[in-house]
N, CA, C, O and CB atoms as a CASP TS submission, in Angstrom:
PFRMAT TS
TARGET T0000
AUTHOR 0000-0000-0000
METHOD Language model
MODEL 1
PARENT N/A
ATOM      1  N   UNK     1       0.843  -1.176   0.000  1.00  0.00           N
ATOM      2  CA  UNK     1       0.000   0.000   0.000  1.00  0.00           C
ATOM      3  C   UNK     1       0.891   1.243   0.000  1.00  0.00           C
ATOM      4  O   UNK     1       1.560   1.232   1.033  1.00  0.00           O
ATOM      5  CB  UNK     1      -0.960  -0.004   1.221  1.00  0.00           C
ATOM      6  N   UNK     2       1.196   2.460  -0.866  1.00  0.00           N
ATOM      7  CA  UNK     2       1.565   3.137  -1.550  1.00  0.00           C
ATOM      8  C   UNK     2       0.931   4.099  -0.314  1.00  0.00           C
ATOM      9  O   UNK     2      -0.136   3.679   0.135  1.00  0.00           O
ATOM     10  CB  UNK     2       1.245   3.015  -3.065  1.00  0.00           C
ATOM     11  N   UNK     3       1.562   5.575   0.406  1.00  0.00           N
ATOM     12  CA  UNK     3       1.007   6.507   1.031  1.00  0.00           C
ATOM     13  C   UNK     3       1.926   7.609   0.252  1.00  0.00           C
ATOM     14  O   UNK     3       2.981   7.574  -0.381  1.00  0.00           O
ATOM     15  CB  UNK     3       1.019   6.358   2.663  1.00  0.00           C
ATOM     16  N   UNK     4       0.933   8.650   0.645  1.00  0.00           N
ATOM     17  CA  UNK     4       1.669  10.256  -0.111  1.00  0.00           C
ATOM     18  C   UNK     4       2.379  10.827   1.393  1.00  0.00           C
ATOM     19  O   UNK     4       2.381  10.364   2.534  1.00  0.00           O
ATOM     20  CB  UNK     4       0.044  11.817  -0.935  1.00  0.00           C
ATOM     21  N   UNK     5       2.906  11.932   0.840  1.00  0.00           N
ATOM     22  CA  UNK     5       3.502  12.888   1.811  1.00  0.00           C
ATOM     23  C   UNK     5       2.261  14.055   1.736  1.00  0.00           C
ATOM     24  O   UNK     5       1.469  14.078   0.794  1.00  0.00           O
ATOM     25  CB  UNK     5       5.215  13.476   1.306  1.00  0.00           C
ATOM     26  N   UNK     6       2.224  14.764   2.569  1.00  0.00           N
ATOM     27  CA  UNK     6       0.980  15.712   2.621  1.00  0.00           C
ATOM     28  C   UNK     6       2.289  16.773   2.188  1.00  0.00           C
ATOM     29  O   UNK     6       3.441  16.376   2.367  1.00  0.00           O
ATOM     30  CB  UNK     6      -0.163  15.951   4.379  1.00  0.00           C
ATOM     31  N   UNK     7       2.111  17.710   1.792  1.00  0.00           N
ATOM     32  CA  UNK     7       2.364  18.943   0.883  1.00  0.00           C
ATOM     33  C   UNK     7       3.740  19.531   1.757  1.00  0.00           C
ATOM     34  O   UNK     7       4.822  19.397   1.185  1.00  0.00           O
ATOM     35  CB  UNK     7       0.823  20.184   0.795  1.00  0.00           C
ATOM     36  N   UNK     8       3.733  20.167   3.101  1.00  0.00           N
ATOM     37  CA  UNK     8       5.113  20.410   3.656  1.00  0.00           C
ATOM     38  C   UNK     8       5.604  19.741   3.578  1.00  0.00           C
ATOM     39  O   UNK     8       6.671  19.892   2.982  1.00  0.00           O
ATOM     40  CB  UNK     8       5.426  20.688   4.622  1.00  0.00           C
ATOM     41  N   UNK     9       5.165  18.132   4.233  1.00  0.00           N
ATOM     42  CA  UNK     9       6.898  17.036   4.048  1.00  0.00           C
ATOM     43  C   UNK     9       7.361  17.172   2.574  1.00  0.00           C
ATOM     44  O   UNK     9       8.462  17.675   2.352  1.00  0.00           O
ATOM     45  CB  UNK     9       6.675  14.901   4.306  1.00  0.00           C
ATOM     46  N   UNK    10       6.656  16.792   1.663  1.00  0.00           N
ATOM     47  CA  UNK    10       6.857  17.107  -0.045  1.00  0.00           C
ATOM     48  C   UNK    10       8.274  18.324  -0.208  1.00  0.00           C
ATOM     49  O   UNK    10       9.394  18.083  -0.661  1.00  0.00           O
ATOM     50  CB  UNK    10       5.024  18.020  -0.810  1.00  0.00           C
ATOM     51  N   UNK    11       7.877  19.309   0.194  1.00  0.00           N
ATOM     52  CA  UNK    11       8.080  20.774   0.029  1.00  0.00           C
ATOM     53  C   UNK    11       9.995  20.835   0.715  1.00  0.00           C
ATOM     54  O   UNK    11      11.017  21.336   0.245  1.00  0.00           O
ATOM     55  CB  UNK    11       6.568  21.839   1.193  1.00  0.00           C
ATOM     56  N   UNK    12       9.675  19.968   2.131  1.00  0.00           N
ATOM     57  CA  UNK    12      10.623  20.119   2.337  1.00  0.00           C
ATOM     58  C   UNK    12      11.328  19.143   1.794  1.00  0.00           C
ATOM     59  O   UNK    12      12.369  19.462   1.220  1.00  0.00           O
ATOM     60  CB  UNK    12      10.711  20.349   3.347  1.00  0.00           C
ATOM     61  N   UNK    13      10.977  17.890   1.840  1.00  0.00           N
ATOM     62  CA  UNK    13      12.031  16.751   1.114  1.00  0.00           C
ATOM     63  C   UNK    13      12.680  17.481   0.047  1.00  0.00           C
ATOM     64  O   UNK    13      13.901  17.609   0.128  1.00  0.00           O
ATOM     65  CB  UNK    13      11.261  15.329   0.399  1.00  0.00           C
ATOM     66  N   UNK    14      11.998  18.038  -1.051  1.00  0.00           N
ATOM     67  CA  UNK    14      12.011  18.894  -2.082  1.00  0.00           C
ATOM     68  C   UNK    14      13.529  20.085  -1.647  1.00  0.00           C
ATOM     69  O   UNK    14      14.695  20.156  -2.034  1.00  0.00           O
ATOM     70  CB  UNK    14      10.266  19.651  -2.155  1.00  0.00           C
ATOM     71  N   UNK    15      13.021  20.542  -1.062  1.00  0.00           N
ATOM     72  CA  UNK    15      14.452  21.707  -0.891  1.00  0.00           C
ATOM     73  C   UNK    15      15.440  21.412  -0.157  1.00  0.00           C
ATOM     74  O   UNK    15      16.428  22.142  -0.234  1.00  0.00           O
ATOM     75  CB  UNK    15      14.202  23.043  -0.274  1.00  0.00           C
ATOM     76  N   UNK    16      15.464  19.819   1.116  1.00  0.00           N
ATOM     77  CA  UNK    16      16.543  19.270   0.809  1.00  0.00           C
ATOM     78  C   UNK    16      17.142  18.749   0.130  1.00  0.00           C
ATOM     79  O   UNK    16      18.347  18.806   0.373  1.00  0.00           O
ATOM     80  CB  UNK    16      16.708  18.921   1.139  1.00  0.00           C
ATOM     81  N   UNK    17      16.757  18.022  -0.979  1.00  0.00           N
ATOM     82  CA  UNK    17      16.908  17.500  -2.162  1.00  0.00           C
ATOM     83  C   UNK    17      17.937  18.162  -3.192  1.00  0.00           C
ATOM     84  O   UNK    17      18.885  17.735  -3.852  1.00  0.00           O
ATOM     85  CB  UNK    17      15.668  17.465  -2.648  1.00  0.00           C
ATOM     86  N   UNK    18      17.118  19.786  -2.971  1.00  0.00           N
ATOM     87  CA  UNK    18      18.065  20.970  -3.887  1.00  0.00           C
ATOM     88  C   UNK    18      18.853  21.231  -3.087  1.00  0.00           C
ATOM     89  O   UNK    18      19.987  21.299  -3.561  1.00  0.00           O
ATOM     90  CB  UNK    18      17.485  22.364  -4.441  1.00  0.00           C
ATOM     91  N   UNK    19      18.758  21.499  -1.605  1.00  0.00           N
ATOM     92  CA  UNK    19      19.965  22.170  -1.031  1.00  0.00           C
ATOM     93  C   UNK    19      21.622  21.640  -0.447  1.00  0.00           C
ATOM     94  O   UNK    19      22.521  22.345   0.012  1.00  0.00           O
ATOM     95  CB  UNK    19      19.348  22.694   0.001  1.00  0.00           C
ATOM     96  N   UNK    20      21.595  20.416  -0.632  1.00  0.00           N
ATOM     97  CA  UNK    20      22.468  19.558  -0.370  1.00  0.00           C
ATOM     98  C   UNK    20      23.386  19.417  -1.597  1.00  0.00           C
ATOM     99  O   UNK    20      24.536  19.086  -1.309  1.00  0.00           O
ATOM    100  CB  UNK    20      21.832  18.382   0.055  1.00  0.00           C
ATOM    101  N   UNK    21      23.160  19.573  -2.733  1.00  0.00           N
ATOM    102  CA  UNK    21      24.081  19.160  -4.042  1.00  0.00           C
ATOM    103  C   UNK    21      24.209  20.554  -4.356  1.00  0.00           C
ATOM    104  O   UNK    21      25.277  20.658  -4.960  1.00  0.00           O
ATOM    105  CB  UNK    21      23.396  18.101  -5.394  1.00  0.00           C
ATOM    106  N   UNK    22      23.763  21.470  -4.273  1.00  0.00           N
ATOM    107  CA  UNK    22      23.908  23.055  -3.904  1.00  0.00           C
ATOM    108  C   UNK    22      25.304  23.518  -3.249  1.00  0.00           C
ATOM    109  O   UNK    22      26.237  24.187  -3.692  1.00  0.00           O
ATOM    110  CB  UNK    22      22.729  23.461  -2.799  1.00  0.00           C
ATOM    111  N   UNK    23      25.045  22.832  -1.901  1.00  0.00           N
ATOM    112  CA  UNK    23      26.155  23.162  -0.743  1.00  0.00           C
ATOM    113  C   UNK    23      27.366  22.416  -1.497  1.00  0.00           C
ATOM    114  O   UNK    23      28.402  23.016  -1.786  1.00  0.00           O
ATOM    115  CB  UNK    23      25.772  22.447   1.038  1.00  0.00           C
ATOM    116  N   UNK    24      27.149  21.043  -1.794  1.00  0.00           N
ATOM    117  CA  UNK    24      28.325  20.403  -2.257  1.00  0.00           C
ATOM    118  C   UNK    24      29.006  20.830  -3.556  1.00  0.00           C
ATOM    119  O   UNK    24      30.181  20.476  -3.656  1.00  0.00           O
ATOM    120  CB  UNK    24      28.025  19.102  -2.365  1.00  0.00           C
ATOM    121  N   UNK    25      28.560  21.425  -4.421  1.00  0.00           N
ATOM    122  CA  UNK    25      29.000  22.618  -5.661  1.00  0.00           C
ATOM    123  C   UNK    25      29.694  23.484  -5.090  1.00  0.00           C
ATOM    124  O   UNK    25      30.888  23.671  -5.324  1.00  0.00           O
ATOM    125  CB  UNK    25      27.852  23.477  -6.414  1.00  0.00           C
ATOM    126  N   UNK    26      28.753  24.339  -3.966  1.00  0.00           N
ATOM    127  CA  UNK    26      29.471  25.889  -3.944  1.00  0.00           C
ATOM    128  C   UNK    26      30.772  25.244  -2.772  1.00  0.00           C
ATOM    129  O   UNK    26      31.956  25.517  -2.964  1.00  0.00           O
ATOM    130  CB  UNK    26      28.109  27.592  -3.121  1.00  0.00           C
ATOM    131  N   UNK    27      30.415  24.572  -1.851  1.00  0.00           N
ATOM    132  CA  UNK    27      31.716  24.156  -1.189  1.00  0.00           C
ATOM    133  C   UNK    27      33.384  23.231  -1.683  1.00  0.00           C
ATOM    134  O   UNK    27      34.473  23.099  -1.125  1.00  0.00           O
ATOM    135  CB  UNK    27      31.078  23.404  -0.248  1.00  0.00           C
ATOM    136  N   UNK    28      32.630  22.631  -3.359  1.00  0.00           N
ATOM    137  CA  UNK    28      33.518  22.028  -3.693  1.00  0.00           C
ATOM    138  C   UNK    28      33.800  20.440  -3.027  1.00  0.00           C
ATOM    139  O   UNK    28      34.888  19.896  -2.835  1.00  0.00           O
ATOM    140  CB  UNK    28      34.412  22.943  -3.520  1.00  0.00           C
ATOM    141  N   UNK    29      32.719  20.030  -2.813  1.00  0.00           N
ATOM    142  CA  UNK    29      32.862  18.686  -1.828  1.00  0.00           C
ATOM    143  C   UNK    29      31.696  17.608  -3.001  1.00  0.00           C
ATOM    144  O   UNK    29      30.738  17.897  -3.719  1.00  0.00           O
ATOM    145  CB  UNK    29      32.036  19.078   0.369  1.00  0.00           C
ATOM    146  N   UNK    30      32.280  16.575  -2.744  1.00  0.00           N
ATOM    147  CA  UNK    30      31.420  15.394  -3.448  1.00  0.00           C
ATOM    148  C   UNK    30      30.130  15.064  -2.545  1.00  0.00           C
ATOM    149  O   UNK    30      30.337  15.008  -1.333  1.00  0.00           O
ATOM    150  CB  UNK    30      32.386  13.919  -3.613  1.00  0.00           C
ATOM    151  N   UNK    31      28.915  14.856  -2.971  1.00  0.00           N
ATOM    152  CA  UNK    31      27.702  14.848  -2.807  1.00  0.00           C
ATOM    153  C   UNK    31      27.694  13.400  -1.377  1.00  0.00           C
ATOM    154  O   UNK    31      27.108  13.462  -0.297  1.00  0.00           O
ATOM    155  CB  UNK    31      26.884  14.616  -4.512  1.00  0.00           C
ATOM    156  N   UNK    32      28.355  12.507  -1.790  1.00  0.00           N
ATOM    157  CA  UNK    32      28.315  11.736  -0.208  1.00  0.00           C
ATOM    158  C   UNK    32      28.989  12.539   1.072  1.00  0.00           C
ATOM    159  O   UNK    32      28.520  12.451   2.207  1.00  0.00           O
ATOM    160  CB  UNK    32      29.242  10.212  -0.285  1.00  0.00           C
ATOM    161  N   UNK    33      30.351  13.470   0.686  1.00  0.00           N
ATOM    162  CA  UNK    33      31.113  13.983   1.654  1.00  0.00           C
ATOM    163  C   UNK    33      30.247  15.134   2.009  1.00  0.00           C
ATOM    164  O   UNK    33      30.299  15.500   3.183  1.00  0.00           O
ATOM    165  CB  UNK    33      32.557  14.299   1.243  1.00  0.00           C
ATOM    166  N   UNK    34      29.640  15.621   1.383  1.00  0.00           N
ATOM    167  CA  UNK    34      28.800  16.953   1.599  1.00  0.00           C
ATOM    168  C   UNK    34      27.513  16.460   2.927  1.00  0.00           C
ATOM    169  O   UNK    34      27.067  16.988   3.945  1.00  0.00           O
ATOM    170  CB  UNK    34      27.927  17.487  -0.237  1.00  0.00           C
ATOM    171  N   UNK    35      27.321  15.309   2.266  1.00  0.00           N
ATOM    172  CA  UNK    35      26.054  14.517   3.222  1.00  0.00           C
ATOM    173  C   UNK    35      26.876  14.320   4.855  1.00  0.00           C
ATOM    174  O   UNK    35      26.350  14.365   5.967  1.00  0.00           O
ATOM    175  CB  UNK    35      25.533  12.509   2.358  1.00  0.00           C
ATOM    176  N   UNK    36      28.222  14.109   4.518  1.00  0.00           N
ATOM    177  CA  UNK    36      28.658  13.361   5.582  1.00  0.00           C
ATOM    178  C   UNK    36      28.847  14.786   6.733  1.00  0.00           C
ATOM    179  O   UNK    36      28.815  14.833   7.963  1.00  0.00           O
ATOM    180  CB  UNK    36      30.189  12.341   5.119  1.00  0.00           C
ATOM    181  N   UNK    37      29.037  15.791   5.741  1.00  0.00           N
ATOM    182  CA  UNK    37      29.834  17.226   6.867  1.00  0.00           C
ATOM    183  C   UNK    37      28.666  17.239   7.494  1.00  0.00           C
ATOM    184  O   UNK    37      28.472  16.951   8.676  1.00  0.00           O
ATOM    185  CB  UNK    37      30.401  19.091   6.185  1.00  0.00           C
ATOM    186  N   UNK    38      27.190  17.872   5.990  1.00  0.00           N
ATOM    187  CA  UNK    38      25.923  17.986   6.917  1.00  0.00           C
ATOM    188  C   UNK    38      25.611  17.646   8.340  1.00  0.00           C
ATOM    189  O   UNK    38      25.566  18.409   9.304  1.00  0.00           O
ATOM    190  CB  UNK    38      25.095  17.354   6.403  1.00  0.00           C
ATOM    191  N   UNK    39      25.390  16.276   8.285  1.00  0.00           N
ATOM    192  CA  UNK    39      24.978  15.767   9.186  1.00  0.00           C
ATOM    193  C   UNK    39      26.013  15.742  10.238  1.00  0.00           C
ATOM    194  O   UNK    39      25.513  15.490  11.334  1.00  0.00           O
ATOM    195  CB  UNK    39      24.483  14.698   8.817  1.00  0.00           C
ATOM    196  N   UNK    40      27.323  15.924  10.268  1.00  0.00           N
ATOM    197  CA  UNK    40      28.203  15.733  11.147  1.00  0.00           C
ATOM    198  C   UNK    40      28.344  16.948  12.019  1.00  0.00           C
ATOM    199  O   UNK    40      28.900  16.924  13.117  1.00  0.00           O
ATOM    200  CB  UNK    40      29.347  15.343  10.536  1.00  0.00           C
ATOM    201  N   UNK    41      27.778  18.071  11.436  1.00  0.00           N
ATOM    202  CA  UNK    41      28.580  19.600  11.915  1.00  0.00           C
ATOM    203  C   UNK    41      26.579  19.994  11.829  1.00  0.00           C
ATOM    204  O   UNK    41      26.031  21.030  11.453  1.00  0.00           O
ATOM    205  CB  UNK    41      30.305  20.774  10.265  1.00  0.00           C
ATOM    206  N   UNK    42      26.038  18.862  12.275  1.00  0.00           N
ATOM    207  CA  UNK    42      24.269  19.578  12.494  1.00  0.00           C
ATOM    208  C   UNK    42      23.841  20.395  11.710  1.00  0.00           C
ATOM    209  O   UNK    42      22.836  21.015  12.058  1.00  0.00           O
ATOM    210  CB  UNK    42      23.927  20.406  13.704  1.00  0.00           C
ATOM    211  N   UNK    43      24.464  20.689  10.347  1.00  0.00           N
ATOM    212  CA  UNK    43      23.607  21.232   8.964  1.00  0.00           C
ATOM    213  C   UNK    43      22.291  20.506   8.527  1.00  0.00           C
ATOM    214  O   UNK    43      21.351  21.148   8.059  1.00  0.00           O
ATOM    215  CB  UNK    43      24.555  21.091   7.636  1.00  0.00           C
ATOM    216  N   UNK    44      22.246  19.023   8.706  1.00  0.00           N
ATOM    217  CA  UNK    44      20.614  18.320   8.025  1.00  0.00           C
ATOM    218  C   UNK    44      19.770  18.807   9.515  1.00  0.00           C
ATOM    219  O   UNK    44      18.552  18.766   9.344  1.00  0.00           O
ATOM    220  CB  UNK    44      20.561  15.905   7.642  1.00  0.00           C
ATOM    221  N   UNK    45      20.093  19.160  10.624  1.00  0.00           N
ATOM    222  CA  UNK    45      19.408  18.948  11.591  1.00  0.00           C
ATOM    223  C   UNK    45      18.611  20.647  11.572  1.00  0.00           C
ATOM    224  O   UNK    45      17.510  20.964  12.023  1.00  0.00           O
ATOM    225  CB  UNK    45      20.405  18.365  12.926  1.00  0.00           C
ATOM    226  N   UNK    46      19.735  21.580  10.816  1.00  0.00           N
ATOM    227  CA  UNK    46      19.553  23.116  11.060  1.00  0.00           C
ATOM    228  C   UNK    46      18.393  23.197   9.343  1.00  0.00           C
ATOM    229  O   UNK    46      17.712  24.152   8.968  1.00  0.00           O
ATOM    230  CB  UNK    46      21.625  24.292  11.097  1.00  0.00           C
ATOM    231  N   UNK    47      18.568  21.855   8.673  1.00  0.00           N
ATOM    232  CA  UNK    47      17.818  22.440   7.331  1.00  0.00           C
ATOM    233  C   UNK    47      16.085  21.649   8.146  1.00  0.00           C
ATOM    234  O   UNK    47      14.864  21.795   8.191  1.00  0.00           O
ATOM    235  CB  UNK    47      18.669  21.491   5.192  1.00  0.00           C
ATOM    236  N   UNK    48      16.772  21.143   8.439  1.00  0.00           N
ATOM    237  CA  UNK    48      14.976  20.149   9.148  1.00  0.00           C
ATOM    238  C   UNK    48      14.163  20.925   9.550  1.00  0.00           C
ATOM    239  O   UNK    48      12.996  20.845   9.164  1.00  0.00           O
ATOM    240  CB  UNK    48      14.950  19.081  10.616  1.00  0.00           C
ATOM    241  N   UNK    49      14.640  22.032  10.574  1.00  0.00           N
ATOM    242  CA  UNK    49      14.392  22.673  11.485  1.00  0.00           C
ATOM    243  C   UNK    49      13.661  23.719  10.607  1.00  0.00           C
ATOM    244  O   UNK    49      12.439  23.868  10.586  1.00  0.00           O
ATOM    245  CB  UNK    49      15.529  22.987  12.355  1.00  0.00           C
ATOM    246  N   UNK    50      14.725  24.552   9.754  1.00  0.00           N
ATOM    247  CA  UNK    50      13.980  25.897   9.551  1.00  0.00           C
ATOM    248  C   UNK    50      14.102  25.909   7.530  1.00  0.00           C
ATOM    249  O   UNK    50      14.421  26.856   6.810  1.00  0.00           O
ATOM    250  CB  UNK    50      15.074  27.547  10.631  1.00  0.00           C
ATOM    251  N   UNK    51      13.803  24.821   7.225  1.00  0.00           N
ATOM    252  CA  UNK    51      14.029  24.647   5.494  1.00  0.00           C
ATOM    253  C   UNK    51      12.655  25.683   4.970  1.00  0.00           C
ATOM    254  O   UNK    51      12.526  26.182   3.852  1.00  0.00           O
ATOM    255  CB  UNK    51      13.802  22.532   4.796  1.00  0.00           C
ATOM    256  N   UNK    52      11.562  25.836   6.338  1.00  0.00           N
ATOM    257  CA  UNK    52      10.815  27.082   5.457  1.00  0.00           C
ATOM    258  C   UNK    52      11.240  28.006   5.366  1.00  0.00           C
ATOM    259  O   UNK    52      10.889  28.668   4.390  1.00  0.00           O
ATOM    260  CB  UNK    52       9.753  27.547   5.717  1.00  0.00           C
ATOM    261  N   UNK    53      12.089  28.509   6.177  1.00  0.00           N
ATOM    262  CA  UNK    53      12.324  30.522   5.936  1.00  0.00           C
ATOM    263  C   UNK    53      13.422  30.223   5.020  1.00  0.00           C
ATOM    264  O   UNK    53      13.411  30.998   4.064  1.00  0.00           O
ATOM    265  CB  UNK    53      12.981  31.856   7.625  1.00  0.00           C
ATOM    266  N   UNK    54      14.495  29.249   4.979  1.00  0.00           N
ATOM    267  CA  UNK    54      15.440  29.208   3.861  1.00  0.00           C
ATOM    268  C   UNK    54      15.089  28.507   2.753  1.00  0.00           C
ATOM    269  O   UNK    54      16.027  28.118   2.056  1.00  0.00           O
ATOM    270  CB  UNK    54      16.597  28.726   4.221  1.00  0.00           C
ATOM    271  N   UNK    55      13.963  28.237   2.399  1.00  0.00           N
ATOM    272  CA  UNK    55      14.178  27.978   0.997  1.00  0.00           C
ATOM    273  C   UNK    55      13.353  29.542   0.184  1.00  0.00           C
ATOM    274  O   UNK    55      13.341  29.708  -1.036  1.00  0.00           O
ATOM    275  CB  UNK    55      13.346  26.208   0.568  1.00  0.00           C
ATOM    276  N   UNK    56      12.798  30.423   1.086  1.00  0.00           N
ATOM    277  CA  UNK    56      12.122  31.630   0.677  1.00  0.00           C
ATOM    278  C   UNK    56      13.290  32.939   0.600  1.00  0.00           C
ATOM    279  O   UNK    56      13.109  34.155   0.543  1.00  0.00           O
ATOM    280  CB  UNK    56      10.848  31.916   1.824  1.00  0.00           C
ATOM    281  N   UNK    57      14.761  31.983   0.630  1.00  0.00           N
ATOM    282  CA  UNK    57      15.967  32.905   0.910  1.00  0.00           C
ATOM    283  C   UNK    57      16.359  32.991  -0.552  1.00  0.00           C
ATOM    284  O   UNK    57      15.609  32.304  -1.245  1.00  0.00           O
ATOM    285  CB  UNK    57      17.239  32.291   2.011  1.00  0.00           C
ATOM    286  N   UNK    58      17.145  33.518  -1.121  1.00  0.00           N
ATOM    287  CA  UNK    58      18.378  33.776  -2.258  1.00  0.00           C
ATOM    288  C   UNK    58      19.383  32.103  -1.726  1.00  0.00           C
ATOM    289  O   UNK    58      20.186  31.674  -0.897  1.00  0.00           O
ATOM    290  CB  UNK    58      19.565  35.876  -1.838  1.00  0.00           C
ATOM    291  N   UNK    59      18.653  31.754  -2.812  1.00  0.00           N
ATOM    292  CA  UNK    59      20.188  30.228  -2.578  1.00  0.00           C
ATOM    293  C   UNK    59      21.679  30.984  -2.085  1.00  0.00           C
ATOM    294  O   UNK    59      22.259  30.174  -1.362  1.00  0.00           O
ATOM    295  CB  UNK    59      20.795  29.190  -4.714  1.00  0.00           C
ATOM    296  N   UNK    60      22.216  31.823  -2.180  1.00  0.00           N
ATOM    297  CA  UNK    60      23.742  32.297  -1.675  1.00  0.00           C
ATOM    298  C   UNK    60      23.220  32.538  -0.269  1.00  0.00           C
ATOM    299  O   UNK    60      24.121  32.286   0.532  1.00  0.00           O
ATOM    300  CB  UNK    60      24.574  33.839  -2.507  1.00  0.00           C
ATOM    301  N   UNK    61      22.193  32.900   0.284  1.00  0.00           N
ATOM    302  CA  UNK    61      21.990  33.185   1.845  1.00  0.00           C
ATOM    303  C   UNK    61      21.986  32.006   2.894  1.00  0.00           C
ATOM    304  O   UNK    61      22.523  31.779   3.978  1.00  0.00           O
ATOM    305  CB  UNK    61      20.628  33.865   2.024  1.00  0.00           C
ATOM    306  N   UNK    62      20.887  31.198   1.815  1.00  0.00           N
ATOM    307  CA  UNK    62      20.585  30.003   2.442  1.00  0.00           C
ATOM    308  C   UNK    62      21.481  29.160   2.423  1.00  0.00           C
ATOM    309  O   UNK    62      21.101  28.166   3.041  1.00  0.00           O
ATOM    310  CB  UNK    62      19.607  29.455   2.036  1.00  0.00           C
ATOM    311  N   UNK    63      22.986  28.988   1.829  1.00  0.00           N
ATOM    312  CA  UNK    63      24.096  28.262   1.595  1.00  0.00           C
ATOM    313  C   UNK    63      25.151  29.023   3.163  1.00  0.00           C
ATOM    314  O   UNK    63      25.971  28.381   3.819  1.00  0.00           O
ATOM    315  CB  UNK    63      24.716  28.596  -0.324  1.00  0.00           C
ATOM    316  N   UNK    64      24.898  29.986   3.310  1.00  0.00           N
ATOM    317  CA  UNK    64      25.457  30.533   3.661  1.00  0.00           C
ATOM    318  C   UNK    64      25.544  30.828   5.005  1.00  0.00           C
ATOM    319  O   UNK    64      26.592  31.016   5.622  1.00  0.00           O
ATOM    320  CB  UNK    64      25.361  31.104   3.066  1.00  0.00           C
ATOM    321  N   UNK    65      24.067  30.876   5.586  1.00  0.00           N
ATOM    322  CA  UNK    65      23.322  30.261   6.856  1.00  0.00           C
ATOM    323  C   UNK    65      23.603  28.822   6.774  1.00  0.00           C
ATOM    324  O   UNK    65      23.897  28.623   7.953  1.00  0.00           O
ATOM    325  CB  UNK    65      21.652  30.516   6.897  1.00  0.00           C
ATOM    326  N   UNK    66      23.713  27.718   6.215  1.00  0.00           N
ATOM    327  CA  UNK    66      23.856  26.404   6.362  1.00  0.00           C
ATOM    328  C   UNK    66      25.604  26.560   6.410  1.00  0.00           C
ATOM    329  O   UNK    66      25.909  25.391   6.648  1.00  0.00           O
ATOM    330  CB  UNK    66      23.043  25.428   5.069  1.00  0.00           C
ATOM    331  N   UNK    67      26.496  27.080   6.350  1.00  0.00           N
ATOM    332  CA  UNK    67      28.016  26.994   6.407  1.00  0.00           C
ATOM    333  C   UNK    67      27.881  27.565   8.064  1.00  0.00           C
ATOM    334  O   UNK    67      27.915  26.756   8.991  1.00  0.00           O
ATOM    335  CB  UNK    67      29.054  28.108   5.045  1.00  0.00           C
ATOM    336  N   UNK    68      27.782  28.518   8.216  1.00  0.00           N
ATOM    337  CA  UNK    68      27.849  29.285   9.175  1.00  0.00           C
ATOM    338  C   UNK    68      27.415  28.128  10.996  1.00  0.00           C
ATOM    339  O   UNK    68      28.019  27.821  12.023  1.00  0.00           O
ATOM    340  CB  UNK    68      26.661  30.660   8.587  1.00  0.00           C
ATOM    341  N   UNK    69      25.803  27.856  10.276  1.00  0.00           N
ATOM    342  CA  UNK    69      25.807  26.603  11.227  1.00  0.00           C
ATOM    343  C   UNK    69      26.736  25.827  11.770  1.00  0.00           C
ATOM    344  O   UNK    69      27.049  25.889  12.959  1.00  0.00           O
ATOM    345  CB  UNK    69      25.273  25.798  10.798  1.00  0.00           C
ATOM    346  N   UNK    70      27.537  24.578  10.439  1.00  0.00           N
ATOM    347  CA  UNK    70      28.207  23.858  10.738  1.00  0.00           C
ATOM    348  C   UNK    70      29.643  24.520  11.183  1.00  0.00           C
ATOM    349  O   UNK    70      30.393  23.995  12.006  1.00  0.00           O
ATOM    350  CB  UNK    70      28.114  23.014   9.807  1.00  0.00           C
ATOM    351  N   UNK    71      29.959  26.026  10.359  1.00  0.00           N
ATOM    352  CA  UNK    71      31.037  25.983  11.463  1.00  0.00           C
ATOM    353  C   UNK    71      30.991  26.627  12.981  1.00  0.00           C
ATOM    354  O   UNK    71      31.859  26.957  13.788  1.00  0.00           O
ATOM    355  CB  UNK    71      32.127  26.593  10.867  1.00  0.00           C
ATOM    356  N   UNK    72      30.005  26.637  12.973  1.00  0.00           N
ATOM    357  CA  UNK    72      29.520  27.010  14.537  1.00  0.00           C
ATOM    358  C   UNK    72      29.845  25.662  15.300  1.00  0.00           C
ATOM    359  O   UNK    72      30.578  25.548  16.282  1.00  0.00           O
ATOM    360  CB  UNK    72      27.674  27.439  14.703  1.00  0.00           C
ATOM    361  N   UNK    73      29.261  24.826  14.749  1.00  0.00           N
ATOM    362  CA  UNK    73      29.687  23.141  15.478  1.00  0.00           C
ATOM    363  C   UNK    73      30.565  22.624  15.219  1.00  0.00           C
ATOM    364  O   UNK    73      30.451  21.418  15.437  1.00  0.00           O
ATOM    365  CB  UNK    73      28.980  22.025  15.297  1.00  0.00           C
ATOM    366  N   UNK    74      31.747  22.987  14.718  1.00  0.00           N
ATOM    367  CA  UNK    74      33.111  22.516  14.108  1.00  0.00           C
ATOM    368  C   UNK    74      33.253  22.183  13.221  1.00  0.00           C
ATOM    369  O   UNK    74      34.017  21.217  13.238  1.00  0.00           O
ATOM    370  CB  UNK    74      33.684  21.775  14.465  1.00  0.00           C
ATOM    371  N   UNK    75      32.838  22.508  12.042  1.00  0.00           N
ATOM    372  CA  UNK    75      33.438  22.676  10.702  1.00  0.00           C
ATOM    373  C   UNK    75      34.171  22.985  10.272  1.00  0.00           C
ATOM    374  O   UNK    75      34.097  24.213  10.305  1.00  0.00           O
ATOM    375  CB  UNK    75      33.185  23.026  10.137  1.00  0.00           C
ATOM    376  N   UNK    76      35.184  22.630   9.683  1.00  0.00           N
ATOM    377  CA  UNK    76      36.145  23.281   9.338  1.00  0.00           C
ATOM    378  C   UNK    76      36.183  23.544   8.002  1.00  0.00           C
ATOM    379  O   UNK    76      37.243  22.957   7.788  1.00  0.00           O
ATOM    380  CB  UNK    76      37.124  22.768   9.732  1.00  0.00           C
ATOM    381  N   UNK    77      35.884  23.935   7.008  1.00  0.00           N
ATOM    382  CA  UNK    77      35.919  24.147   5.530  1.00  0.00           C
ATOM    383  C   UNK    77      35.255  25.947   5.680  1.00  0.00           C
ATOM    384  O   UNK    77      35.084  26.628   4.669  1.00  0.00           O
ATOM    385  CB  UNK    77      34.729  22.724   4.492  1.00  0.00           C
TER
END
């Protein structure tokens, strides 16, 4: 039996989807390593959280707020 996502989960799956191979372009990182910083330095946890006000951002803001995060939690790049 086949279930839908109701329209926000959609929305957001959706702009994590875009914002992750995004980050891994503008950071220069391969799309598994990009997954791996995410989640390591609490970037998937900071897009979970607030992926509505940043996907209504300029992609350079919203990349930019998601760097800032992880190096808040030890990122180093």
């Amino acid at each position: 039996m086949a279930t839908t996502l109701d329209k926000q989960t959609s929305d957001k799956v959706s702009f994590i989807a875009f914002i992750v191979p995004e980050f891994a372009l503008a950071y220069k990182m391969k799309m598994p390593e990009a997954y791996c910083y995410l989640k390591q330095y609490k970037g998937l946890d900071y897009l979970s959280e607030h992926w509505w006000a940043l996907h209504t951002d300029n992609k350079f803001y919203a990349l930019n707020s998601l760097y800032n995060v992880c190096y808040e939690n030890g990122g180093l790049r």
